[in-house]
C-alpha positions in Angstrom: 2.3 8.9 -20.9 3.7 5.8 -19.1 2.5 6.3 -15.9 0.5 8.8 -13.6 0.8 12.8 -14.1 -0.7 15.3 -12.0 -2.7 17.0 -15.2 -4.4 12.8 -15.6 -5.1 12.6 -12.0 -6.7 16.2 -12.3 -8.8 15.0 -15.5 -10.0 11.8 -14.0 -11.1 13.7 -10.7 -13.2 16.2 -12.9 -15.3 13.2 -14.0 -16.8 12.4 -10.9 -17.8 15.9 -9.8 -20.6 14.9 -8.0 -18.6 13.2 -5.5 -17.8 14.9 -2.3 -15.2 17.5 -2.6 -13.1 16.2 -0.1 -13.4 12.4 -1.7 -10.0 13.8 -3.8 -6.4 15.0 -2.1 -3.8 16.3 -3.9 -0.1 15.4 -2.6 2.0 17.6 -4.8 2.1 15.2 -7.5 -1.0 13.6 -7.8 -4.1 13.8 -7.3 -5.5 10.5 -5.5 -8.8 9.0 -4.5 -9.3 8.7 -0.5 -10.4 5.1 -1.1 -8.5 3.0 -3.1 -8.5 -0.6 -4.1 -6.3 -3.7 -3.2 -5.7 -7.4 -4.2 -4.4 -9.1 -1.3 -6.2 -12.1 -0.2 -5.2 -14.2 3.2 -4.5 -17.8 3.6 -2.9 -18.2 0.0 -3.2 -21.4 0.4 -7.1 -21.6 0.0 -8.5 -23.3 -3.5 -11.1 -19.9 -3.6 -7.8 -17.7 -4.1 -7.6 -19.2 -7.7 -11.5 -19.9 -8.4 -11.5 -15.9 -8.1 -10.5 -12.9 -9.9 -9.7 -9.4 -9.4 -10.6 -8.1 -12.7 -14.1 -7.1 -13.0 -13.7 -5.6 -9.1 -10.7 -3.5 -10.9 -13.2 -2.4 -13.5 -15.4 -1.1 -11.4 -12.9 0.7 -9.3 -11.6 2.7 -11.9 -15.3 3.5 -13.3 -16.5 4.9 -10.4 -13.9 7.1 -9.2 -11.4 4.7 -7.4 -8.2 5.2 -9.2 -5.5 3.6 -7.1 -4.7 0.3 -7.3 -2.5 -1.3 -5.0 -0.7 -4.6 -5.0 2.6 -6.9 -4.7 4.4 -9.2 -6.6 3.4 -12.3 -4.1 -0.2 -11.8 -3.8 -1.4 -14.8 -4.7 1.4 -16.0 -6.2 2.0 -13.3 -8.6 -1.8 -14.4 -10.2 -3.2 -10.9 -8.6 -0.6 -8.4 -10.3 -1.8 -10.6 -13.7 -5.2 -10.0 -13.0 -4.6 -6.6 -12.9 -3.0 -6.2 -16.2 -5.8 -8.1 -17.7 -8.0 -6.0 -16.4 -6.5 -2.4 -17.9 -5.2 -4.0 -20.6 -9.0 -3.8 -21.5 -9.9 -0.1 -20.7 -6.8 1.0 -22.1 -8.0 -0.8 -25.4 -11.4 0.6 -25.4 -10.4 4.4 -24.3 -12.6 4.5 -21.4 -9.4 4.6 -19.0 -6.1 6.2 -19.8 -2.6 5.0 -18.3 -1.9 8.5 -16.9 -5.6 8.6 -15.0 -4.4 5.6 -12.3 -2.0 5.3 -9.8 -0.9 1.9 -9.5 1.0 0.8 -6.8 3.0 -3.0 -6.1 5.6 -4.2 -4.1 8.9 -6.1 -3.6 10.7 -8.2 -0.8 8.5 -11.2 -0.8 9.4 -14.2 -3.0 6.1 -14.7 -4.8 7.0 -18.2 -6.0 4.5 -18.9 -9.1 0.6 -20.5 -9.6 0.4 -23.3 -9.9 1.8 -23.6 -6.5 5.0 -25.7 -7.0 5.0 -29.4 -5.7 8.5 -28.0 -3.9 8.7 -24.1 -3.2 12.1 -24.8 -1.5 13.3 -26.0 -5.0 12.2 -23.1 -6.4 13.4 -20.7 -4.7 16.8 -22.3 -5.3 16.4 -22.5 -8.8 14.8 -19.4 -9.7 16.7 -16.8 -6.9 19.8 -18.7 -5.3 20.9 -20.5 -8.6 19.7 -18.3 -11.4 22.0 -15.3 -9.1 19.6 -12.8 -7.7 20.5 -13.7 -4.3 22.6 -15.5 -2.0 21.2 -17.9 0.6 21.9 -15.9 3.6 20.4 -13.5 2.1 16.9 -14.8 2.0 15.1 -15.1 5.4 12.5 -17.7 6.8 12.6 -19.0 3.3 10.2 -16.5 2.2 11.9 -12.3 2.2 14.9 -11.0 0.1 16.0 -7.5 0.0 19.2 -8.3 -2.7 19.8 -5.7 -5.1 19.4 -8.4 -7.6 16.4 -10.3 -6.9 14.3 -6.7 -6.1 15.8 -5.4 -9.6 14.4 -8.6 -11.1 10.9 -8.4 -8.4 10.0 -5.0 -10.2 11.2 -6.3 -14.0 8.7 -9.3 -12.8 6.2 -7.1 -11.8 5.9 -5.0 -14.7 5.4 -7.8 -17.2 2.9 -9.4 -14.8 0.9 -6.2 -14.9 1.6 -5.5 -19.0 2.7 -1.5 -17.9 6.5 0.2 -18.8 6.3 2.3 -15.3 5.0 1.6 -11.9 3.9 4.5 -10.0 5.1 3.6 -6.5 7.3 1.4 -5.9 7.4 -0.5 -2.2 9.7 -2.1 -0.2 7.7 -4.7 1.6 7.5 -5.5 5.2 11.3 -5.0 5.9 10.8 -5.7 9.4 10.3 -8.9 9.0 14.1 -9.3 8.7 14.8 -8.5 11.9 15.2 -10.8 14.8 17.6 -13.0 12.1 19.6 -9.7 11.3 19.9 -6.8 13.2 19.0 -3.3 12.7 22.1 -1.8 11.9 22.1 -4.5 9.4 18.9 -3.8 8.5 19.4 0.2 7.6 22.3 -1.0 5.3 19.8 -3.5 3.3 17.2 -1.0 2.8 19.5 1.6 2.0 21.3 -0.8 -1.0 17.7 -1.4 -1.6 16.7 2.1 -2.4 20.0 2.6 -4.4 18.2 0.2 -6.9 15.1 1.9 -6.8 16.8 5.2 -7.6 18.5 3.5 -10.4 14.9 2.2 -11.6 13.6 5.4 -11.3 16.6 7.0 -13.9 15.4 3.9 -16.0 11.6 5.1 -15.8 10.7 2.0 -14.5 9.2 3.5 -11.4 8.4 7.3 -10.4 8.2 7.2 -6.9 8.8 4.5 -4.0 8.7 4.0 -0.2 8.0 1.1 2.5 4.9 -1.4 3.1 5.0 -2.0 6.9 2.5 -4.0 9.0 3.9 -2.8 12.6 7.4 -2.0 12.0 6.1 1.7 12.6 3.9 1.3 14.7 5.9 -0.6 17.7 7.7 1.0 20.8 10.7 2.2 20.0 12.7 -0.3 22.0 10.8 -3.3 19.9 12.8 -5.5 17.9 10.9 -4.5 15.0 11.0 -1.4 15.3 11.1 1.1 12.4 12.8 4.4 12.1 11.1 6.9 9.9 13.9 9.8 10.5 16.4 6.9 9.8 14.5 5.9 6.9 14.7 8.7 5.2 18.4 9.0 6.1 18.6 6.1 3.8 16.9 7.8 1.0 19.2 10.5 1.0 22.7 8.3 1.1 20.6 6.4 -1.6 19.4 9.8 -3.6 20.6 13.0 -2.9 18.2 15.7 -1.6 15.8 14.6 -4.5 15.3 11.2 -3.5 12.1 9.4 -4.2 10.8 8.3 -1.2 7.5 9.8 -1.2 5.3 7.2 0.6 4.7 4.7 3.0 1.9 2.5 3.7 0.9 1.2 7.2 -2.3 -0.2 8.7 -5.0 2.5 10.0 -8.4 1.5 11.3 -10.8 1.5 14.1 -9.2 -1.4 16.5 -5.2 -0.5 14.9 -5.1 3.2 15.1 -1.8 3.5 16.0 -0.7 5.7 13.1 -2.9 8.3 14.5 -2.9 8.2 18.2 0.2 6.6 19.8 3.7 9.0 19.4 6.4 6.5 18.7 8.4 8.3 15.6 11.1 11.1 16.5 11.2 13.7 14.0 13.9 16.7 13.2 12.4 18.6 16.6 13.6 16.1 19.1 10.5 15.4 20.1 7.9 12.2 19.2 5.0 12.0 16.7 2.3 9.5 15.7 3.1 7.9 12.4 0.9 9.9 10.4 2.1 13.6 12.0 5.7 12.1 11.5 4.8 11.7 7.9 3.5 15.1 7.7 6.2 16.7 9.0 9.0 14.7 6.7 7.2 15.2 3.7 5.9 11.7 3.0 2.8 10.5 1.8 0.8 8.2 3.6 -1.2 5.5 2.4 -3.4 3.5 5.0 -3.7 -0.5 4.9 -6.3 -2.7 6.3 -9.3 -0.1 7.2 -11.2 -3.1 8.2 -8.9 -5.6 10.1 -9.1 -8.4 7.4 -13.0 -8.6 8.4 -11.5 -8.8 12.4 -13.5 -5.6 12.8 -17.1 -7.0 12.3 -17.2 -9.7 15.2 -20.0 -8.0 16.2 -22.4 -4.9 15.3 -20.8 -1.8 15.3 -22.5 0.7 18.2 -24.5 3.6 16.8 -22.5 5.9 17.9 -20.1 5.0 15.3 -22.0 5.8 12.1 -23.2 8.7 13.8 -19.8 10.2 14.8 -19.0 9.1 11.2 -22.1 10.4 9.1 -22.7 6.6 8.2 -25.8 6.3 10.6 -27.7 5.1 7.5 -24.8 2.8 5.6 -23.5 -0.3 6.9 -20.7 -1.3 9.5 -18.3 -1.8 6.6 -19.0 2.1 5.0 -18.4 3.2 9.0 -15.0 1.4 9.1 -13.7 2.6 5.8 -15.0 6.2 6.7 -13.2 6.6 9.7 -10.3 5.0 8.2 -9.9 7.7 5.3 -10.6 10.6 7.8 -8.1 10.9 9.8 -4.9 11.9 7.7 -4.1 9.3 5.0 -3.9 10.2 1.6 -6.5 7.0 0.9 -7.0 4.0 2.6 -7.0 0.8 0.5 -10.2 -1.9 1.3 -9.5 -4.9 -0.8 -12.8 -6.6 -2.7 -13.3 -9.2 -5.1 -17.5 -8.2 -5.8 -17.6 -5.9 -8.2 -21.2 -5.1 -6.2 -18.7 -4.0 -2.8 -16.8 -2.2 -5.0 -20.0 -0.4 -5.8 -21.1 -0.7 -2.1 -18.0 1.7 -0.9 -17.8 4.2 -3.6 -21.1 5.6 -2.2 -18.5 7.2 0.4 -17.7 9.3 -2.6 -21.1 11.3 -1.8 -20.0 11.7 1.5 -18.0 14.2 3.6 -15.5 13.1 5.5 -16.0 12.6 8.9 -14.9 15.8 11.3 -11.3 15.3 13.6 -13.2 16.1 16.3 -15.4 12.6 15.4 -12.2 10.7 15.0 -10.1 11.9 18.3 -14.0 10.9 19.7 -13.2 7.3 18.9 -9.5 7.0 19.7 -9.7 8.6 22.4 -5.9 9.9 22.0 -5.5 6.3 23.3 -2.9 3.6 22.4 -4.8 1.4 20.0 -5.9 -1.8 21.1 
């Protein structure tokens, strides 16, 4: 099988039955680890982003009971989805991991440009999108997002060779919001809905099963924002785009201790008129969500955590980082992603999988049914 089933899911689950039984959550589909693992690194730019590599982290993942993997065509330059393919290129060889075990997850809308870096990234971008016809030059925006049939056609092609697979398992539109402000949002709507048309095409083609949107704060903002996103509208998209069996099934968006948006502040109208927090939105549409950035890109650990924390948390005896990615994969996501290059934090966070999750009653505690901060 090319690419996740709900009967490999269900088999890799059964291998880690000492695990909390609440460390698994079946959507429908599949059945999916509440942590999972990611390969975005920050400031690109940084010689460490090519010193290191994602592979023996992936490894680990996948031997101890982490099997998502999440990543995008323009982390690091397209050198992270590689990594990746290295990586199960080897377990798939040996037998110890089979294709339709993972769930592995990328993302399009980003030009990823290519390592090495290229002495001119305006020049290629010209060559390799304007000239080579995936997209037109008003189509690309602040030199650096394109949401062209064309180019995200080409953006999942790219992906899959980059991570040596014949299907992706969910398929993202990434960060659309960050077209707005030089479009509007009517404008907008129309892109993302030309843009699942090609996904729904993909999926016929079995290149992907499933897709939805990567957000940072598109869903999380006040309606009146001008980055606001729609979830109801959304999905309107996905049913011009596909019919009543359309396959937008997920969407990812940041959930942790300082950003808990998703879970406290009510911001997305849903069928009943009235407004929902992200995740209940989610809930009551029938999407999946996936939570981003449980520990703020390390904002989270300026200083020591208080004890009640780990206490509200069952984490009293783990560390700060174990706290953060506990409450994160409490509260409603499907799984929570924590990115990590040490195959020894890797190790450091699966021992969550011996762990209950933490109670709701623990996690309104802590947000307080608050606006997050």
């Amino acid at each position: 099988m090319s690419h996740a089933t709900k009967e490999g899911t269900f088999g890799y689950m059964k291998k880690f039955g000492s695990y909390s039984k609440d460390f698994y959550r079946f959507n429908g589909d599949l059945f999916f680890p509440s942590l999972g693992i990611g390969t975005y690194k920050p400031e690109p730019y940084k010689e460490d982003n090519y010193i290191i590599n994602f592979g023996e982290a992936i490894k680990t993942a996948l031997q101890n009971g982490i099997n998502l993997i999440d990543t995008a065509i323009n982390y690091r330059y397209q050198i992270s989805e590689r990594e990746i393919g290295e990586a199960l290129s080897e377990l798939f060889a040996s037998g110890e991991i089979k294709r339709d075990e993972i769930i592995i997850a990328s993302k399009a809308g980003f030009i990823p440009l290519d390592f090495p870096f290229p002495d001119n990234p305006y020049g290629w971008i010209k060559e390799n999108v304007i000239d080579a016809g995936l997209a037109a030059a008003d189509e690309i925006v602040i030199d650096q997002h394109c949401m062209s049939p064309d180019y995200l056609r080409w953006s999942a092609q790219q992906s899959l060779e980059n991570l040596g697979l014949d299907t992706i398992d969910i398929f993202f539109l990434h960060n659309p919001e960050t077209q707005l402000g030089y479009i509007d949002s009517d404008t907008l709507y129309n892109r993302i809905h030309e843009a699942f048309k090609v996904f729904e095409e993909l999926r016929k083609e079995g290149k992907i099963v499933s897709y939805g949107i990567a957000s940072w704060n598109g869903f999380l903002y006040e309606e009146d924002h001008e980055e606001y996103l729609s979830l109801s509208k959304i999905l309107e998209m996905a049913r011009n785009a596909g019919g009543d069996s359309h396959g937008f099934k997920y969407l990812q968006s940041p959930f942790n201790l300082a950003k808990h948006h998703a879970y406290s502040y009510r911001n997305q109208r849903c069928d009943d008129g009235f407004y929902y927090p992200l995740m209940h939105a989610c809930e009551r549409f029938g999407v999946t969500m996936i939570g981003s950035s449980p520990l703020l890109q390390k904002n989270l650990f300026k200083r020591p955590f208080s004890s009640k924390i780990g206490d509200l948390m069952k984490t009293a005896d783990l560390s700060d980082v174990a706290s953060a990615l506990q409450f994160a994969r409490s509260a409603g996501a499907i799984c929570s992603i924590f990115g990590a290059v040490n195959p020894s934090h890797v190790l450091d966070n699966a021992i969550l999988g011996y762990v209950p999750c933490a109670e709701t009653s623990a996690i309104n505690t802590l947000t307080n049914e608050a606006n997050a901060v």
